[in-house]
N, C-alpha and C positions, 0 to 999 in steps of 0.2 A: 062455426067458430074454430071447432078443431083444426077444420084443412083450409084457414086461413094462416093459423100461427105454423100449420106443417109448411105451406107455401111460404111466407117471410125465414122461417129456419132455412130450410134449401137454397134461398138468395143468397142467404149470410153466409153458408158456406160456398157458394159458389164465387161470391163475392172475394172472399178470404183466401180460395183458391188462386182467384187472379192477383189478386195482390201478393202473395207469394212467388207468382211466374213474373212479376212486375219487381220483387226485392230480387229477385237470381240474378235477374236481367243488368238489373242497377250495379251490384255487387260483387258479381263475377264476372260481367264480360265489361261492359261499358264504364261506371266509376273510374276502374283502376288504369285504364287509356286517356281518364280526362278527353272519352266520346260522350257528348252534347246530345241528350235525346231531346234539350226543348222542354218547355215545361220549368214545374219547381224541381223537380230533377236535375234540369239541367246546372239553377242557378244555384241548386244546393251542392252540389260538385266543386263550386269556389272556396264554402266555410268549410269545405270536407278537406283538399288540399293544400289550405293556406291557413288554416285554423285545428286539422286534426277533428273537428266538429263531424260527430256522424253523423249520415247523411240522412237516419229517418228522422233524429232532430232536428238536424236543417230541413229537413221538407216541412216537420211543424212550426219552425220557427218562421218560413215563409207563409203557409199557409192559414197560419190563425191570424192575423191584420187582413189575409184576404177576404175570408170568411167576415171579420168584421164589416169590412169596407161593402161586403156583397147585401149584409142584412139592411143596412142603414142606405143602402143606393138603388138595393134588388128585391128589398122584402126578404121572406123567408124562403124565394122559389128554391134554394139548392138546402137539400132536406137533410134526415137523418141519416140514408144511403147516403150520401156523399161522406158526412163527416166520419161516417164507419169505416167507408173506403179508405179517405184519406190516411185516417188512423193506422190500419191494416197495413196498407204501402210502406207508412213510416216507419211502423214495426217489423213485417218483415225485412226492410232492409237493410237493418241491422242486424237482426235475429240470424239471417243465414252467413254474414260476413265469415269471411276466414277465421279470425280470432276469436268469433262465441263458436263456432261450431268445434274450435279446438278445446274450447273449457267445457263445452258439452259434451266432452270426448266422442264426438261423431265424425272430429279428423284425428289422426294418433299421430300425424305430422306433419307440419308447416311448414316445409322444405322443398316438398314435391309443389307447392303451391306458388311459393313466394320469387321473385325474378327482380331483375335490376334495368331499371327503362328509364332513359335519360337521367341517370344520374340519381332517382328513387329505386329506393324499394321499396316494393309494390307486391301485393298477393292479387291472383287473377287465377282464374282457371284455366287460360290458355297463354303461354307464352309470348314473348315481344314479337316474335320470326312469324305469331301468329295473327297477329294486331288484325288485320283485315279481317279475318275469320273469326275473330273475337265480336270486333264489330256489325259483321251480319247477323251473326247467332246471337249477341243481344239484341239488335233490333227486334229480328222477326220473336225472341220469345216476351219484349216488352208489348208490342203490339198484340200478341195472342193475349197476354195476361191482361192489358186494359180493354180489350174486346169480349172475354170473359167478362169482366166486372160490367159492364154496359146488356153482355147477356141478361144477366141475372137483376137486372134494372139500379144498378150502382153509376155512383161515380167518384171520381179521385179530383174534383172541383178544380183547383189550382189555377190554369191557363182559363177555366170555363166564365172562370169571374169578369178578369176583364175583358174578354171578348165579349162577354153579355152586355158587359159596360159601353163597351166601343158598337155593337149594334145597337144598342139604345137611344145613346147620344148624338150618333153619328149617320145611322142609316147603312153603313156600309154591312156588308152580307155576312155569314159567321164565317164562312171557308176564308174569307178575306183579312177578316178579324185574326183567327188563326195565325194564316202568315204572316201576318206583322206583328205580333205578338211571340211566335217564335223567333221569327228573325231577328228581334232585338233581341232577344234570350239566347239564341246561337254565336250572335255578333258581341255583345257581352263576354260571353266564357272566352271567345275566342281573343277577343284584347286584353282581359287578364289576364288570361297564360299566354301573350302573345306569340301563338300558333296560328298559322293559316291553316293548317292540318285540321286542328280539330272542327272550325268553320265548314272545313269539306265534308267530312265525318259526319257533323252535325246533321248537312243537309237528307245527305245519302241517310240517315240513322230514321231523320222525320219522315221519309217519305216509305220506306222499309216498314215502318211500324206502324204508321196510315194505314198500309195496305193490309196488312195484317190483324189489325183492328179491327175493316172494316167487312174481314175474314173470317175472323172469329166471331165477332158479333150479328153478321147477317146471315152468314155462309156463301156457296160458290151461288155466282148466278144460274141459275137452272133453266132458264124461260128465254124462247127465243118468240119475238113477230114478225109474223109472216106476211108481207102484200104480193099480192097476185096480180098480174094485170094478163086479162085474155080475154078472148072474144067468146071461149067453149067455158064461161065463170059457171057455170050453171051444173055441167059436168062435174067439173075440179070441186065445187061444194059439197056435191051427191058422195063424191068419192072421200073427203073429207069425214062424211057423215060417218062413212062407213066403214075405212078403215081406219081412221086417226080418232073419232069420237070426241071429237071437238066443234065447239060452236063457232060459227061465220057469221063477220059482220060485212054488209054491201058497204062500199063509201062509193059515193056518186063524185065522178072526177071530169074535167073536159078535156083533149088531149089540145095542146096548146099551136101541135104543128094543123094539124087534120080537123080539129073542130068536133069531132067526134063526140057523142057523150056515152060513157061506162063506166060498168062496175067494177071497184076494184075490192077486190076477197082481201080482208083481213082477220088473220089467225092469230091467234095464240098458243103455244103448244111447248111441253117438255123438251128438250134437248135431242132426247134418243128418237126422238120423231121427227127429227127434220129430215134423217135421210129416207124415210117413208115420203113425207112429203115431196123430195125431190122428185125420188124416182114416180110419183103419183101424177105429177105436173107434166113431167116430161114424158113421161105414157099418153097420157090425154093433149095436148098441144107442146108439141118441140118448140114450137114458135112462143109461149109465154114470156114474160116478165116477173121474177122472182127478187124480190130482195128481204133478206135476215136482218134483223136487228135486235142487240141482244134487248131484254124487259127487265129493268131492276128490280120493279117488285107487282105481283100481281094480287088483287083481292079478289075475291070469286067462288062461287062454285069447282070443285077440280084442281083451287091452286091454293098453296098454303102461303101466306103472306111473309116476305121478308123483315118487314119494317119491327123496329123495336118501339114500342110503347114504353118509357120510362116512369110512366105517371106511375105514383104511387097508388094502390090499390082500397088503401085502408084510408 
């Protein structure tokens, strides 16, 4: 029981953690350029610039009818981590804003901050001359911080709703869901502040922070497969055995010009080992067939799995 509630404590901070890297993100770089990261983010950057409305109460204010619409359409599948998360998000991106970190006297002055861009003023942490650079450095730190919260089996619900809704109803796939679902939320912000800019931004912002998400939360890919195709397979496996320590599977193949039938060696194996591999291959037959390809996720003996389980445990 104890290192059940130690394991749920460690989520929630880790949880919190992201959503902290997710309010910097909002707050500092992205917000103040009216850059679209997609999402209730995105839409919440409307009531933020046309209303003064902060943006972790525009994220609650979009995000609680979603949460309805998700129980009465979805059941209860998006849980307690979610509604924490979302929580977390909302707060911190306020919490770290320019203007509370100056009444929490943790800025002593709002000067070095604040800039004049298109005709606002604006507080941002990097200047207008810097916009571009603003804009990478919040994607790639909104992407780590939502890739954190998805480590630690959370989530920030928001966009999750109605793509759940739109695979439901519709059959189409969730990476698909996704982009139509951002894209009206990018193409949105972008005809209210009728900008093409921030439309560009937006894209370049989502695909930045995708990748980074999917960075943080799985890690680099580490695992490369390996097929062999050689007449000396028998050899190349022995040698495998021996100095890679990895298991070989036969796949029985027919060559399509020749007629021929053989084995072709299929590996799996760490990164730092393919150049063993090579040079293994082409010691024993110069004449082999080799090809790489990278392995997203391996379960196994020898491999430690990438994939996140978000199931709740308890």
């Amino acid at each position: 029981m104890a290192k059940k509630w130690k394991r749920s404590l460690f989520q929630l901070i880790g949880i919190m953690g992201g959503s902290l890297l997710m309010g910097i993100a909002y707050s500092w770089f992205l917000a103040p350029y009216k850059i679209v990261p997609g999402g209730v983010g995105g839409l919440s950057q409307i009531l933020f610039h046309l209303f003064d409305i902060p943006m972790g109460i525009s994220m609650l204010i979009f995000n609680i009818p979603l949460f309805i619409i998700s129980f009465i359409f979805m059941g209860s599948r998006f849980g307690r981590r979610s509604i924490y998360g979302m929580i977390m998000v909302s707060i911190f991106t306020d919490l770290v804003s320019f203007t509370n970190l100056f009444k929490f006297g943790l800025i002593r002055d709002l000067s070095a901050y604040t800039y004049l861009y298109d005709g606002e003023r604006i507080m941002a942490i990097l200047g207008p001359s810097d916009i571009y650079l603003s804009a990478i450095a919040g994607s790639v730190i909104l992407g780590l911080g939502l890739g954190i919260i998805f480590r630690f089996k959370g989530s920030t619900a928001g966009t999750d709703i109605p793509v759940a809704l739109i695979k439901k109803h519709t059959g189409l796939s969730i990476g698909t869901g996704y982009w139509m679902v951002e894209t009206i939320i990018i193409l949105t912000v972008g005809l209210v502040f009728k900008d093409v800019k921030i439309i560009i931004w937006g894209y370049v912002n989502l695909f930045i922070s995708a990748k980074m998400t999917d960075l943080a939360s799985e890690g680099l890919p580490y695992v490369k497969g390996v097929y062999v195709i050689s007449k000396k397979y028998e050899e190349i496996k022995e040698g495998i055995y021996q100095h890679i320590h990895r298991g070989v599977t036969y796949l029985n193949a027919t060559g399509a010009y020749t007629g021929d039938v053989q084995h072709i060696i299929f590996c799996v194996m760490n990164k730092r080992q393919v150049a063993v591999m090579r040079d293994l291959v082409k010691d024993i037959d110069p004449d082999a067939f080799m090809i790489l390809t990278d392995v997203h996720d391996v379960m196994g003996y020898g491999f430690k799995s990438r994939n996140l389980d978000l199931s709740s445990p308890d």
